[in-house]
Phi, psi and omega in degrees: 000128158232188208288139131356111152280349165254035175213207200302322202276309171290331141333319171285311200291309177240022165322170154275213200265290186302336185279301187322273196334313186270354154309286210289323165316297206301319172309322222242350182265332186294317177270352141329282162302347215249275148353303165313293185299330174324268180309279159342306209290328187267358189260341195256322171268021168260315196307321179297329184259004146297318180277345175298311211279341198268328186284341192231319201307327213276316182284338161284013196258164206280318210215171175321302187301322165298327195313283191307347178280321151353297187282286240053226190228176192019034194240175187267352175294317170317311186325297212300321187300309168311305198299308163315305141004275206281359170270335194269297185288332182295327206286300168296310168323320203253042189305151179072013163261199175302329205290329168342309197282345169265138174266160203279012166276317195254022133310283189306310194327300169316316210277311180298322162314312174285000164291274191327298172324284182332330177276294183326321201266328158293330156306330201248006160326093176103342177292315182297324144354261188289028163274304173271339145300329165269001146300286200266339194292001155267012175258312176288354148284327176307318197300315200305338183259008146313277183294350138307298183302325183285310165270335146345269197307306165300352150311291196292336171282332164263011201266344211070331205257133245194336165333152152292301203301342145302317174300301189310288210311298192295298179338284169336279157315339161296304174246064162269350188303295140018263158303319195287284192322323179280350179274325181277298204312314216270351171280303171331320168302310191277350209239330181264349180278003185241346176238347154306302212297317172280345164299333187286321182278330166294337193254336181282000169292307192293312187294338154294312162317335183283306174311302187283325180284339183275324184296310187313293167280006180259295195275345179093359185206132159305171176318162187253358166293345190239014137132219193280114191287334201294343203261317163325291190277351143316311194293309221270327176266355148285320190250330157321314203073000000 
């Protein structure tokens, strides 16, 4: 079969050091970013199916313990939840420390806010990744089609010869560098505005969720916007202590 004189493989074939270099740069920010949007993208639809269960499963359940069997594991809602938990026992267990001087509101307050954070900080893993692949790769496909165009033309300045059909083909291929480059960039782009958009739905999830777990132990009942306090202080006299 034979090769193309306008396309990748002859490109390749008779690229440098440097047009080669910036192929494999442009590749390699693509299975990056690619990676990313992947793993976020399973990671935002799990974390999504966690919050159905912390907005409805959880709260139906007769005891604390049901709640939490609910939640499962390794989601940031279980965190948030454990975290309350273990603010609530701690805070009654250690009667007579320093900590004391903190009221069991803003113990709890603490503890969840630093849940919540933790999750935040982990949400935001890999975003800077496609931030900076869709900033530059389109400037580093410009440079490979600089610098194609830069050896193009000096070919054709010592060949003498000036034809198009001389011209077209090393141009061409100069700004496939370009293409390549607006091919990495422009998915990246749409995959960190999109995974933005669900991290912002993730945490106003967590923080409603947060909320209503600080009135559930401080007050015996949930927030009264989120449904049935007998069922709150039901949850609060099990897990509470």
């Amino acid at each position: 079969m034979e090769v193309s004189p306008y396309g990748l493989e002859s490109l390749w074939a008779q690229g440098d050091l440097v047009t080669k270099g910036v192929a494999v740069l442009l590749i390699a920010m693509s299975i990056a970013s690619w990676y990313v949007i992947v793993t976020k993208a399973l990671q935002l639809f799990q974390y999504r199916k966690s919050a159905r269960a912390a907005g409805h499963e959880f709260w139906d359940a007769t005891s604390l313990q049901a709640g939490m069997a609910t939640l499962g594991n390794g989601n940031p809602f279980a965190d948030i939840a454990k975290a309350g938990v273990t603010a609530m026992d701690h805070h009654v267990a250690h009667k007579g420390h320093l900590h004391d001087e903190l009221s069991v509101s803003d113990w709890i307050t603490l503890s969840l806010r630093q849940a919540i954070d933790e999750t935040q900080a982990r949400l935001q893993t890999g975003m800077a990744v496609l931030a900076s692949v869709g900033s530059t790769a389109p400037f580093v496909g410009l440079f490979g089609t600089v610098w194609g165009i830069y050896h193009a033309l000096v070919a054709i300045g010592t060949s003498g010869q000036a034809s198009i059909d001389k011209v077209a083909g090393p141009v061409g291929e100069a700004l496939i560098m370009t293409a390549l480059g607006l091919a990495v960039a422009i998915p990246a782009t749409f995959g960190y505005n999109a995974l933005v958009r669900g991290n912002k739905a993730v945490i106003a999830k967590m923080n409603k969720f947060g909320f209503d777990l600080h009135a559930l132990f401080v007050t015996g009942s949930r927030a009264k916007d989120g449904g049935n306090s007998a069922s709150g202080s039901k949850l609060v006299a099990v897990g509470g202590k």
